[in-house]
Structures are given as structure tokens and as C-alpha cells.
TORKOL-4160 file (C-alpha; in steps of 0.2 Angstrom, whole numbers, padded with zeros to 4 digits, m for minus):
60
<pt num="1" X="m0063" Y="m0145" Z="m0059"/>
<pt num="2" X="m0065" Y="m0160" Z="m0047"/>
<pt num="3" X="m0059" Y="m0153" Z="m0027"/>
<pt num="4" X="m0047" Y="m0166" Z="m0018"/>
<pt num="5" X="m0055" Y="m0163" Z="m0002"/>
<pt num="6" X="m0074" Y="m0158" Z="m0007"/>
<pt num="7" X="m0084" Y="m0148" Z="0007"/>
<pt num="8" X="m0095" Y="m0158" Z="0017"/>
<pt num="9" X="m0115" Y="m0153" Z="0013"/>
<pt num="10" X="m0132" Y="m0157" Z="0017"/>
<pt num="11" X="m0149" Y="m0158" Z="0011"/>
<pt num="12" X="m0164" Y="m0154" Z="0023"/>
<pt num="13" X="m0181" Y="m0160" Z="0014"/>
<pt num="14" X="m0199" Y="m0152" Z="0015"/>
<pt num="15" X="m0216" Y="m0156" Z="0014"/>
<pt num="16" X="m0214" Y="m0174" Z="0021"/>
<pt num="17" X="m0225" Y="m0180" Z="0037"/>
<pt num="18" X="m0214" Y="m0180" Z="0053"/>
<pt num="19" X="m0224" Y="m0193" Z="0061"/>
<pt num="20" X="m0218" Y="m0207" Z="0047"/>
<pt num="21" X="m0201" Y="m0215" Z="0045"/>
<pt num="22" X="m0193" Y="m0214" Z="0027"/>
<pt num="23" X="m0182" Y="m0229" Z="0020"/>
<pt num="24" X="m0170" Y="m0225" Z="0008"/>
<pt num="25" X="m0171" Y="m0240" Z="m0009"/>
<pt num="26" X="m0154" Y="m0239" Z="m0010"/>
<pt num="27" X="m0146" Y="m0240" Z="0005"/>
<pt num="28" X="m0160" Y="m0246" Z="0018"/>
<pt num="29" X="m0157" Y="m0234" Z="0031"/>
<pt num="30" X="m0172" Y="m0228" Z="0038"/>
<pt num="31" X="m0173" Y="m0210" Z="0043"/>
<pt num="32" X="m0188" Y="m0200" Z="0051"/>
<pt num="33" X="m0200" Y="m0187" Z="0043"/>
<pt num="34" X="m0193" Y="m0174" Z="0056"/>
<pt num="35" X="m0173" Y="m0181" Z="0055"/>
<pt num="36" X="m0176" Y="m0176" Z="0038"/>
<pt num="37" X="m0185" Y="m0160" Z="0040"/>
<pt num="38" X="m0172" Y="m0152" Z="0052"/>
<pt num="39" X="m0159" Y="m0159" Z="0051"/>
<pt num="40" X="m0157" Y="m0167" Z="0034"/>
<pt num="41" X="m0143" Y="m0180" Z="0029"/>
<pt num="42" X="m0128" Y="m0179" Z="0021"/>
<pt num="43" X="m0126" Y="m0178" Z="0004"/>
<pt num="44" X="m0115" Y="m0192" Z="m0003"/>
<pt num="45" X="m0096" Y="m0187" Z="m0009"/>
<pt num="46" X="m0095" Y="m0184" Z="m0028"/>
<pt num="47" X="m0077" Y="m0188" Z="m0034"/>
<pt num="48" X="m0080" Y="m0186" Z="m0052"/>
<pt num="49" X="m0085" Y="m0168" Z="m0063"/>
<pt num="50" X="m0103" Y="m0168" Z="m0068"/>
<pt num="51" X="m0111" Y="m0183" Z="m0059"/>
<pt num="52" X="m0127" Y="m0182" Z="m0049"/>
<pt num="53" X="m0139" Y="m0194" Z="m0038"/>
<pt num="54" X="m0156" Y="m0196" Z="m0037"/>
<pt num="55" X="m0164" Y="m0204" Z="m0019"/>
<pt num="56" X="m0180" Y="m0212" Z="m0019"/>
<pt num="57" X="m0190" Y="m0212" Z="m0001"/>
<pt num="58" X="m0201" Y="m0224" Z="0002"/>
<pt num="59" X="m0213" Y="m0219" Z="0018"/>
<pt num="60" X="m0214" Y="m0234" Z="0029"/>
């Protein structure tokens, strides 16, 4: 079930304000309200059947 080469995808977000920078709990990495909006990020590469991730955004 589980692809060798899984496709690249992203996630574009909604609702958030796009003058504010977002910081990701996990990782650190900041990201702006509009980065998020339009052009989303990069969801992370799953290399196991039935897994999933939750990101928490913290608004700076």
C-alpha cells in the first residue's frame, strides 16, 4: 500500500490573518499568515500505511 516514491503535496490553510507570522511547535520554523494562505507548505513524507500528523500553529 505504501508508494516507494510518494507524490509531493501541499496544504494551503485558511482563515488565518496575513499580517501575523505563525511558528510551527514542532519544528520552529516561522511561516507568514499570507505564505500559508497562498502558497501553503509542504506536507511532510509519510513512509509508513495509515499514519497521520497534526500541526500545532502558534501566532507570533
Amino acid at each position: 500500500m505504501s508508494q516507494a516514491q510518494p507524490i509531493f503535496t501541499k496544504t494551503k490553510l485558511y482563515g488565518l490573518d496575513p499580517d501575523l507570522d505563525y511558528c510551527d511547535e514542532s519544528t520552529g520554523q516561522i511561516y507568514g499568515g499570507d505564505e500559508l494562505m497562498e502558497a501553503g507548505y509542504y506536507d511532510s513524507v509519510m513512509k509508513r500505511d495509515f499514519t497521520s500528523e497534526v500541526k500545532y500553529l502558534i501566532a507570533l
